[in-house]
C-alpha angles and dihedrals in degrees: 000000000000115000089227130015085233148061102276116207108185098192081068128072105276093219096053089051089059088039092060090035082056095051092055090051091059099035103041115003106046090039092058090046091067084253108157094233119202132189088228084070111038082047087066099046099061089041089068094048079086099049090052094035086055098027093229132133119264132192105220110181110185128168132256112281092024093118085230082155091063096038088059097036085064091057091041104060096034092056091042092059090044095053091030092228112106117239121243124238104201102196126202099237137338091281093061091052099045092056085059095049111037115107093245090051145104101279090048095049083049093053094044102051099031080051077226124150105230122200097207120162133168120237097190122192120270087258099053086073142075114258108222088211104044085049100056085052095043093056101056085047105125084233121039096005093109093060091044091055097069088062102055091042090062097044106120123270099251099059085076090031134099103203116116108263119251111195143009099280105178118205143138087067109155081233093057086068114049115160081059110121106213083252097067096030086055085059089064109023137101114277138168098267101060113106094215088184084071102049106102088206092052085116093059097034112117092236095053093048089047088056098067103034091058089041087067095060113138096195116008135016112182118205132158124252093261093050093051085046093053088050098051091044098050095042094105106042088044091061091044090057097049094252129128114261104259089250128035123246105284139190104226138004130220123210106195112194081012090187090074100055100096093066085050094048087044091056098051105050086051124121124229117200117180128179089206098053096039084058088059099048100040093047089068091079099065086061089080141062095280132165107268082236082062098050097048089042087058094045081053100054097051096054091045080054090058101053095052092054096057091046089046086050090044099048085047121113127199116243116218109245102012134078087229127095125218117239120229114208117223141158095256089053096046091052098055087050097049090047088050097050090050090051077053100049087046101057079050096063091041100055090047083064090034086051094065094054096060099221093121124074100254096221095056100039082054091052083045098046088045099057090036081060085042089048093047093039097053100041092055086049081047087057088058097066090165087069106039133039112220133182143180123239143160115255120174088272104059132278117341135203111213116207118200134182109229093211128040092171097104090040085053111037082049099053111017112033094030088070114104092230129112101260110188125205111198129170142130085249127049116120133054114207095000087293118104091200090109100063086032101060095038086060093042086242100154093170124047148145117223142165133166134219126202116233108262097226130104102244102171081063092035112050141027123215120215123186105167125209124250143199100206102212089111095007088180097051077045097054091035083066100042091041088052100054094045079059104044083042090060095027086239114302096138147118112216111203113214122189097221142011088254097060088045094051085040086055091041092054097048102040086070090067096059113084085196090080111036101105085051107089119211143206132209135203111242093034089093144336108326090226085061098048096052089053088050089053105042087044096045094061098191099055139097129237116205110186142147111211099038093085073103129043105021118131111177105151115183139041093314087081112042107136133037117204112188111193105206127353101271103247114172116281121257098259139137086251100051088030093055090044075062095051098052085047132106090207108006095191094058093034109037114020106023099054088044088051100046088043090050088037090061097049100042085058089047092062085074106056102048093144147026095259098046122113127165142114142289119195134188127218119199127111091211096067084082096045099042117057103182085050089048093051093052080050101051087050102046081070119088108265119265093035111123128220123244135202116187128041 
């Protein structure tokens, strides 16, 4: 294989030498080809020379239908071959990545029609795998453990082999698994609280041996936000430990749908304590030959445990609309922290002394002393509560206290935008108002290029907005009608965007009552894997697709997706990470909720026109547009210019 699909010439500027090679691509080649070539498009490509001649980052907003996928994969490849590190695509969720991989998507049309070799390998987040160990408990489970055995029955031989592995056999993959509602595939998946360094079949799992087969990419390795986050955040300790960083060294990184990155740095930078799991790591040390001081130390930890746990889950309060509680600080509460958290200084200091006399198995007195620092660690953050948000909730294992950064911006700007390496933000929506300070300021970036392309397609022939009218006085019997006669208008064909689980299960529950409806088949995010769902949909034209996390991602061209019905405008959810952005806010409606809904909003229209040849509808729920008048403007310019309101269906 040839290092560059064109004539190098190393006396001349690298970059300059992709930049003409591109502009034969999209001059000559891809119009040869039958590729249907815009100057959206060509316009971006040569924006992000820059980006790559000068190695900075670079908001490139480009509209739907622009090909902006195609414009940075050129760079990509071509400076990943150049630097010999492959360049990273961050994508926003599984859909997105999906769309690059499939053998009918953009890397393999690349490939096709550039007659180019791509070395393109995924590199999917922990959770999106079977846990060997989770799944040996879960099938044996009263209730579910029958639909879990013949999983474990078709596991390859050599997970409960001992044989030396021959070649790369990937398996465990989400997608691998379908019919699986999230419910049941959350009984056997990775989570957070899985020591993988214990488990004695770490070497045959499905997300180890993905590891290192990604990690070999020559070109492209495709992750999500969260996984590049995780990376980023667990460099350090990885190294410490003696492990390999989660990604390779690479020469440029890609954020796909950029404006969602913050959520996804966020995440990754949160804290899970757990009683239940703290029991079953600190128990291991009275496996040993310990002190009897020790032993007694660690009995005592894990009632006082106990005991703050109860008083976190008692001073909890529900928030409506979310599945997270609301801590209330007191005195009692305090106080059993502050106890637990001495017990905990002082086995430190214990199994510092207990570690010179060799009695304890170093490799698990290293996984113990390492949660005992994350557990220390995150508990004094937990005592600022002006610099974290925190929150209770309810994982598998018990109740669970969450603790989040506020702001990423430092962690970020440290080791993410201080790397000399094009990093490329691109998205259909980037900017409010024309201005990307928004997204900017929310991610600590000072110094930036940006532009920003229209889409290329007609929507004032292509789309109809309809924003019906209500009264208000039973807002949801009102948006069932109106919901079933868009669909009976379009014989299904729809996606319906929800805000929340909630709205989607109270939708769910209600469709079934209109006989209007019953030959049309739906499909629900959570039911299965969301991949799945998304082929069922675009192949079953005459379904319908609810979900709640699709408003970005979502690529159905053609007569499958004709009509988007968003149930209510997508402000942010009531929860302690968007409630505490309010609080640190001069004016948290303009600030805080109004730029996040008219970002999601845009993108939640841009799921219907995906081709030339597309048409359909878009239409907005919420009662308020009528009676607010400023709301109602933001609306009306968040939709492609030209496009006229409608009122009645």
């Amino acid at each position: 294989m040839e290092r560059y699909p064109f004539s190098y010439d190393p006396t001349q500027s690298f970059i300059s030498q992709v930049s003409d090679w591109v502009a034969d691509v999209f001059y000559e080649i891809l119009p040869e080809a039958g590729f249907e070539v815009r100057d959206e498009q060509i316009y971006m490509a040569f924006q992000l020379e820059r980006a790559f001649a000068e190695k900075q980052t670079i908001f490139a907003e480009a509209g739907v239908g622009t090909g902006k996928t195609l414009a940075y994969l050129l760079y990509a490849i071509c400076y990943a071959r150049y630097t010999r590190k492959p360049a990273i695509i961050a994508c926003a969720n599984e859909s997105l990545i999906e769309q690059l991989v499939k053998p009918q998507g953009d890397i393999a049309k690349l490939a096709k029609h550039l007659d180019l070799t791509i070395d393109a390998r995924l590199g999917k987040s922990p959770d999106q795998y079977l846990c060997l160990r989770k799944l040996d408990e879960a099938r044996y489970e009263p209730e579910h453990g029958e639909s879990f055995q013949w999983i474990y029955q078709e596991l390859p031989p050599f997970v409960n082999a001992y044989e030396a592995l021959q070649s790369f056999y990937p398996y465990g993959d989400r997608s691998d698994y379908p019919d699986l509602d999230d419910e049941k595939w959350g009984m056997i998946n990775w989570d957070s609280f899985q020591d993988c360094f214990a488990c004695e079949k770490q070497h045959r799992c499905g997300q180890t041996l993905s590891r290192n087969h990604y990690r070999k990419s020559a070109d492209l390795i495709i992750c999500s936000h969260d996984f590049y986050m995780e990376h980023v955040w667990t460099y350090e300790a990885r190294k410490r430990g003696g492990q390999l960083p989660l990604l390779p060294s690479h020469s440029s990184v890609i954020f796909d749908e950029g404006h969602l990155l913050e959520p996804a740095a966020q995440k990754a930078l949160t804290y899970k304590l757990n009683h239940n799991v703290f029991e079953e790591i600190i128990t291991r040390l009275l496996k040993g030959e310990i002190r009897e001081s020790l032993a007694v130390a660690v009995e005592d930890a894990i009632t006082q445990s106990e005991e703050m746990f109860y008083q976190l889950d008692k001073h909890s309060q529900a928030v409506v609309g979310s599945k997270r509680k609301e801590i209330q600080f007191d005195a009692q509460l305090l106080q059993s922290i502050k106890k637990f958290t001495e017990l905990i200084s002082w086995i430190e200091e214990e199994l510092a002394l207990e570690s010179g006399l060799y009695t304890l198995d170093e490799f698990q007195l290293r996984i113990v002393e390492e949660h005992l620092e994350m557990m220390q660690l995150a508990l004094s953050l937990f005592r600022q509560p002006d610099h974290v948000i925190s929150w209770m909730t309810e994982e598998g294992t018990g109740p669970t206290l969450i603790v989040m950064p506020k702001m990423v911006q430092e962690v970020l700007k440290e080791r993410v935008f201080s790397e000399q390496m094009p990093i490329i933000f691109s998205s259909a929506t980037l900017s409010v108002d024309s201005s990307f300070q928004f997204v900017a300021d929310s991610l600590g970036i000072s110094q930036y290029l940006s532009f920003s392309v229209p889409s290329p397609y007609d929507y004032s022939e292509q789309m109809e907005v309809v924003v019906p009218r209500f009264t208000g006085e039973d807002a949801f019997t009102e948006k069932m009608a109106a919901a079933v006669q868009l669909l009976k208008r379009t014989e299904g064909r729809a996606l319906l965007l929800f805000s929340s689980m909630e709205e989607m299960k109270q939708f769910k529950h209600a469709i079934s009552q209109y006989q209007e409806c019953n030959d049309m088949r739906f499909y629900y995010e959570g039911d299965q894997e969301i991949t799945h769902l998304i082929s069922c949909f675009q192949e079953d034209e005459y379904s319908c697709l609810c979900a709640v996390s699709l408003w970005e991602g979502l690529d159905v061209p053609g007569p499958s997706l004709s009509n988007v019905v968003i149930w209510s405008l997508p402000f942010p959810p009531n929860d302690p990470v968007f409630a505490a952005k309010r609080k640190g806010a001069a004016s948290p409606y303009d600030e805080v909720d109004l730029p996040y809904m008219l970002l999601r909003l845009r993108q939640g229209i841009g799921r219907l026109i995906r081709s030339r040849e597309d048409s359909g509808i878009v239409a907005v729920f919420h009662a308020e547009l009528y009676q607010d008048e400023k709301l109602r403007k933001y609306v009306q310019d968040v939709f492609p210019s030209g496009v006229e309101w409608k009122e009645s269906l």
